[in-house]
Short mmCIF file of the C-alpha atoms (twelve columns), coordinates in Angstrom:
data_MODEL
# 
_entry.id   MODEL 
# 
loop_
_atom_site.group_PDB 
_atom_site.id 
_atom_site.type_symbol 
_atom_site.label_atom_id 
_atom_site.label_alt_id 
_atom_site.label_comp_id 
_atom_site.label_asym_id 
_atom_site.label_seq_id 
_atom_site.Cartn_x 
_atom_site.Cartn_y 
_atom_site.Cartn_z 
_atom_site.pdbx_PDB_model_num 
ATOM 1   C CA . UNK A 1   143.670 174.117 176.129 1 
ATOM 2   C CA . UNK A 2   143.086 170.400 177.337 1 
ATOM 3   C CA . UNK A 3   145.234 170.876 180.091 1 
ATOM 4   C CA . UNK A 4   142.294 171.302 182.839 1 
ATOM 5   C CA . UNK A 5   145.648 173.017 185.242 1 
ATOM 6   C CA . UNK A 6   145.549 176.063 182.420 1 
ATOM 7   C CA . UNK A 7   141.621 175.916 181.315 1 
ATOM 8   C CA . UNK A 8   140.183 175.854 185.143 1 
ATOM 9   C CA . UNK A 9   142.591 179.030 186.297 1 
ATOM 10  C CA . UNK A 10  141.876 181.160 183.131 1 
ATOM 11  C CA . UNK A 11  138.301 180.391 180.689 1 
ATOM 12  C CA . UNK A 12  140.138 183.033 178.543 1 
ATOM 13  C CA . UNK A 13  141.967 180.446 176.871 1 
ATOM 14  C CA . UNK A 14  138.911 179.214 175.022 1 
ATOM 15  C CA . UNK A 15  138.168 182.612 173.242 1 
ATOM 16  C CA . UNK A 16  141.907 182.752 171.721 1 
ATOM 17  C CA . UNK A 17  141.766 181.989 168.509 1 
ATOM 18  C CA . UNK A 18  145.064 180.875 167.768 1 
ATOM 19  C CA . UNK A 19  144.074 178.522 170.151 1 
ATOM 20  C CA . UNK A 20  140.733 177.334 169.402 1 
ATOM 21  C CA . UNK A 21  141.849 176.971 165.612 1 
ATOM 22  C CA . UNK A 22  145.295 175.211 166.642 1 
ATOM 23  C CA . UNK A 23  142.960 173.082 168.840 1 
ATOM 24  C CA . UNK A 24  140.532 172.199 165.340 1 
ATOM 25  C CA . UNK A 25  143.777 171.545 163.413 1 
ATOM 26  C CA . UNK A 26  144.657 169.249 165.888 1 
ATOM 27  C CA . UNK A 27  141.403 167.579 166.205 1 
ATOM 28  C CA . UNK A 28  141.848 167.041 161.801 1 
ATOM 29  C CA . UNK A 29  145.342 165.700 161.941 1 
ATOM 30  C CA . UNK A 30  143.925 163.338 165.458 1 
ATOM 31  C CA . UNK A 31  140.920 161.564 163.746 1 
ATOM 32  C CA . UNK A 32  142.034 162.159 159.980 1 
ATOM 33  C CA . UNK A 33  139.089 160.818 157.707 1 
ATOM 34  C CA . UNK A 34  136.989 160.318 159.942 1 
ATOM 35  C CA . UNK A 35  134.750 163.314 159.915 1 
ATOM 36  C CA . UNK A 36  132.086 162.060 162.044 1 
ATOM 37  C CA . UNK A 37  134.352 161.351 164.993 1 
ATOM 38  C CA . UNK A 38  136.129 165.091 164.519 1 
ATOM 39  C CA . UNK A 39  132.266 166.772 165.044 1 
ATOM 40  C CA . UNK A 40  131.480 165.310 167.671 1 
ATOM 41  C CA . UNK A 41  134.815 165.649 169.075 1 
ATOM 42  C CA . UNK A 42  134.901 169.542 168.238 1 
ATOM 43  C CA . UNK A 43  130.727 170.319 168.436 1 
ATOM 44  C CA . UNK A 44  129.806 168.330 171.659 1 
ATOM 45  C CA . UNK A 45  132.379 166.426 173.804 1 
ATOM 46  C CA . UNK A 46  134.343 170.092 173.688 1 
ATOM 47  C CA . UNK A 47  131.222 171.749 174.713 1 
ATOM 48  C CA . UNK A 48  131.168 169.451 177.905 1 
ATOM 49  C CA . UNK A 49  134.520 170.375 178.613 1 
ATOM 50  C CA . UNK A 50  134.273 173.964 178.368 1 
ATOM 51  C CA . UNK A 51  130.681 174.291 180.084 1 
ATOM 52  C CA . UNK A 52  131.769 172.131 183.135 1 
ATOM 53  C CA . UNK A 53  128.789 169.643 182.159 1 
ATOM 54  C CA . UNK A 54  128.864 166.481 183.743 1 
ATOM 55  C CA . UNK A 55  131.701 165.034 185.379 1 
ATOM 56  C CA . UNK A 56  133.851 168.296 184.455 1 
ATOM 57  C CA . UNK A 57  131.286 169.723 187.175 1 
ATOM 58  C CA . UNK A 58  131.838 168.448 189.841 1 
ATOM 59  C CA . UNK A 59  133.870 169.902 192.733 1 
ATOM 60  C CA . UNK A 60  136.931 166.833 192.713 1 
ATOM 61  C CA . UNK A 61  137.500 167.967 189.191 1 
ATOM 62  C CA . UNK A 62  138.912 171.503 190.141 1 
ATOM 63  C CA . UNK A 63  141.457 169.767 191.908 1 
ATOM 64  C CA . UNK A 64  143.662 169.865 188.622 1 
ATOM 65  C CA . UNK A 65  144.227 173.228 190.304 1 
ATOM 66  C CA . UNK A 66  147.029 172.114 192.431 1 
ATOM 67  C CA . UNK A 67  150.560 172.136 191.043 1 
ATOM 68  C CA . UNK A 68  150.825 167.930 191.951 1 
ATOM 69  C CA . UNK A 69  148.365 166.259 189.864 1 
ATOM 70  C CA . UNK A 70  148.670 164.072 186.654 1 
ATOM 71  C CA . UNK A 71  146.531 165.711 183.429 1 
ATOM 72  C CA . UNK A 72  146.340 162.195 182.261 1 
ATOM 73  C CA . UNK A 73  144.723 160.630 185.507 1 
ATOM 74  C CA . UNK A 74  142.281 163.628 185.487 1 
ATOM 75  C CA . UNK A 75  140.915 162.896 182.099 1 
ATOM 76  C CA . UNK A 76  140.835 159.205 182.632 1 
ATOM 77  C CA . UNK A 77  138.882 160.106 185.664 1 
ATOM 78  C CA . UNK A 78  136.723 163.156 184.872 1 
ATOM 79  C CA . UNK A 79  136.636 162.371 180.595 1 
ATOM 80  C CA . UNK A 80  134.356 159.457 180.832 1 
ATOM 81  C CA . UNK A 81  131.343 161.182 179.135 1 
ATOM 82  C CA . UNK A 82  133.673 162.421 176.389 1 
ATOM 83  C CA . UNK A 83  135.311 159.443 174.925 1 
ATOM 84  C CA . UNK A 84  136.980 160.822 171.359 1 
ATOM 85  C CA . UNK A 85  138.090 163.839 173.294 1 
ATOM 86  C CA . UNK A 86  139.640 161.615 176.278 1 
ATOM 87  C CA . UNK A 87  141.318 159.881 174.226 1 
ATOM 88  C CA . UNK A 88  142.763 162.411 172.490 1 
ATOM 89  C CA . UNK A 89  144.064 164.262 175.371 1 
ATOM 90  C CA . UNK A 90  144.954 161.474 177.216 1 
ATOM 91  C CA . UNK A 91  147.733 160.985 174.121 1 
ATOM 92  C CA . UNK A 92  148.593 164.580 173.658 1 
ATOM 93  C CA . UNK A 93  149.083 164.903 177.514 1 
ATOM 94  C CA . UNK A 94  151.158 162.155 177.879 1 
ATOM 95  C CA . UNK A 95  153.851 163.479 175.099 1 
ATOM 96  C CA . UNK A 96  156.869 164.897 176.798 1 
ATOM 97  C CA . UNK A 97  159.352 167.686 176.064 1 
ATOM 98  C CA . UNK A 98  162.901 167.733 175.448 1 
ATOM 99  C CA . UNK A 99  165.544 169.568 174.095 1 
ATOM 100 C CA . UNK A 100 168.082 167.153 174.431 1 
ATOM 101 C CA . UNK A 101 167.933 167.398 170.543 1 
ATOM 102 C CA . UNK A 102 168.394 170.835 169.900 1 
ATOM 103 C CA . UNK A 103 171.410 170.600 172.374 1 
ATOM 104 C CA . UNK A 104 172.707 167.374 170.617 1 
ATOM 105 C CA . UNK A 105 173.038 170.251 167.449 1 
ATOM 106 C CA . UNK A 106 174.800 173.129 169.040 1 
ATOM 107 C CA . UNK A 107 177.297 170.745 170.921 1 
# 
């Protein structure tokens, strides 16, 4: 969902709500305790994002629609008016994936 490559190409993915409540369990395990940060994080910042207000608007920002662009870079570009959420994405974004460990077990 905070992947701008998935949310740009198909708005469906904000009316899933495996999704959107994955995305809110997220957002309580993210900022834990600190309930004023997760409202404003969930109730405004992610309003920006999905309504294309601000910097989300602008034309340079649906260039997370080619295949050779860094999520990261785009939020710490376009996620300026959004700082909690930025932030947040910025870290989930920059995990990465293996299965080396799964493999590691079946071997």
């Amino acid at each position: 969902m905070l992947n701008p490559h998935y949310s740009y190409v198909d708005e469906s993915i904000f009316d899933d709500g495996n999704i959107t409540t994955s995305f809110m369990d997220c957002v309580e395990t993210f900022y834990s305790g600190d309930d004023d940060k997760q409202d404003q994080v969930v109730n405004y910042e992610f309003q920006k994002f999905q309504k294309r207000e601000g910097a989300f608007g602008k034309k340079l920002a649906r260039t997370c629609q080619n295949f050779d662009y860094n999520p990261v870079a785009w939020w710490r570009m376009y996620g300026v008016d959004t700082p909690n959420l930025q932030k947040m994405a910025m870290r989930i974004l920059s995990l990465t994936s293996s299965s080396s460990g799964c493999e590691r077990n079946w071997s």
